[in-house]
C-alpha positions as CSV (number, residue, x, y, z in Angstrom):
1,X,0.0,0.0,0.0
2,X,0.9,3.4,-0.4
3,X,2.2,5.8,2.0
4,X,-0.7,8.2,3.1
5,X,-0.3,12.1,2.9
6,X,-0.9,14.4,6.0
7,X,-4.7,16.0,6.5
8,X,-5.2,19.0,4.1
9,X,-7.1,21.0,6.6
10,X,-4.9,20.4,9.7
11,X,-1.5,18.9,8.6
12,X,-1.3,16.2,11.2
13,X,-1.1,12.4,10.5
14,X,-4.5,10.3,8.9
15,X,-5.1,6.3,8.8
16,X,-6.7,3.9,6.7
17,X,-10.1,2.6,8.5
18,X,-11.7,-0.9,7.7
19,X,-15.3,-1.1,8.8
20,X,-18.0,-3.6,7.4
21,X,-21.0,-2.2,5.1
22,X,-23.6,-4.6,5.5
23,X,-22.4,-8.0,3.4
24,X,-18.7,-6.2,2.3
25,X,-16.1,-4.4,3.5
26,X,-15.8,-0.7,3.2
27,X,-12.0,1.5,3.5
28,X,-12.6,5.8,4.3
29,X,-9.6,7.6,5.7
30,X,-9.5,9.2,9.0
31,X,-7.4,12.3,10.0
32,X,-6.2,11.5,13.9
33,X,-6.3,15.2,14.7
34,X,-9.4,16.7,13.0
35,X,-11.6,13.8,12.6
36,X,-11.8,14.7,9.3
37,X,-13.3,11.4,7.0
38,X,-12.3,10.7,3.6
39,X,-15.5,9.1,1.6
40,X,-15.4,5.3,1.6
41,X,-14.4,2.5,-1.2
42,X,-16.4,-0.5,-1.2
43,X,-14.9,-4.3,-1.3
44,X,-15.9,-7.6,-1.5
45,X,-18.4,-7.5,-3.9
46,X,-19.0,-7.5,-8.4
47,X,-19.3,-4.2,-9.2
48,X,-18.1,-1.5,-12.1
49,X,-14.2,-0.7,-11.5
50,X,-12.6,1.5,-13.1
51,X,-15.0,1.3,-16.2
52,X,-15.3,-2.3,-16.3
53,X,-18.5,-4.0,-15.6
54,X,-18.9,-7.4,-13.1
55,X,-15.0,-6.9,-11.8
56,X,-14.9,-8.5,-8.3
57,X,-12.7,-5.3,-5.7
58,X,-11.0,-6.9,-3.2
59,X,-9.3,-5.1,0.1
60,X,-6.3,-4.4,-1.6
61,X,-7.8,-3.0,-4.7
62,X,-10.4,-1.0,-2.1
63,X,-7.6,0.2,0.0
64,X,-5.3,1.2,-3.4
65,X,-8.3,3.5,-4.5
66,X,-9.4,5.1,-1.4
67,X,-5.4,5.8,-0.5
68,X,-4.8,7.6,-3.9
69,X,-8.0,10.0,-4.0
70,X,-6.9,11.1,-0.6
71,X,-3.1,11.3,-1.4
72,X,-4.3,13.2,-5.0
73,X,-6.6,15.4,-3.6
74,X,-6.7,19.1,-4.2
75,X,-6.0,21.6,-1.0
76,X,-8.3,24.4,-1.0
């Protein structure tokens, strides 16, 4: 997995949260300072990836995706 970057509205550290979504497995990040909450990606379950229909997400490809949105987001 990648590194993750600092929060963009306080600077201070963020992790990668696992929590289950009724019958999958969701990934948001969460800053530790802030509370701040990165939106969640959804695994274990057939769904459209990446502009492919029926591709089955697993944790790692979850946890991938929600870690680069947050480390590609834009600072306001």
């Amino acid at each position: 997995m990648n590194e993750l970057k600092c929060c963009p509205f306080c600077g201070c550290s963020a992790e990668i949260v696992k929590g289950s979504l009724f019958f999958s497995v969701g990934y948001c990040i969460k800053c530790d300072s802030c509370g701040s909450v990165f939106p969640l990606e959804t695994a274990g379950m057939y769904m459209q990836y990446r502009g492919e229909r029926n591709v089955f997400v697993t944790d790692r490809m979850a946890a991938d995706d929600v870690i680069s949105k947050w480390n590609n987001r834009v600072s306001t």
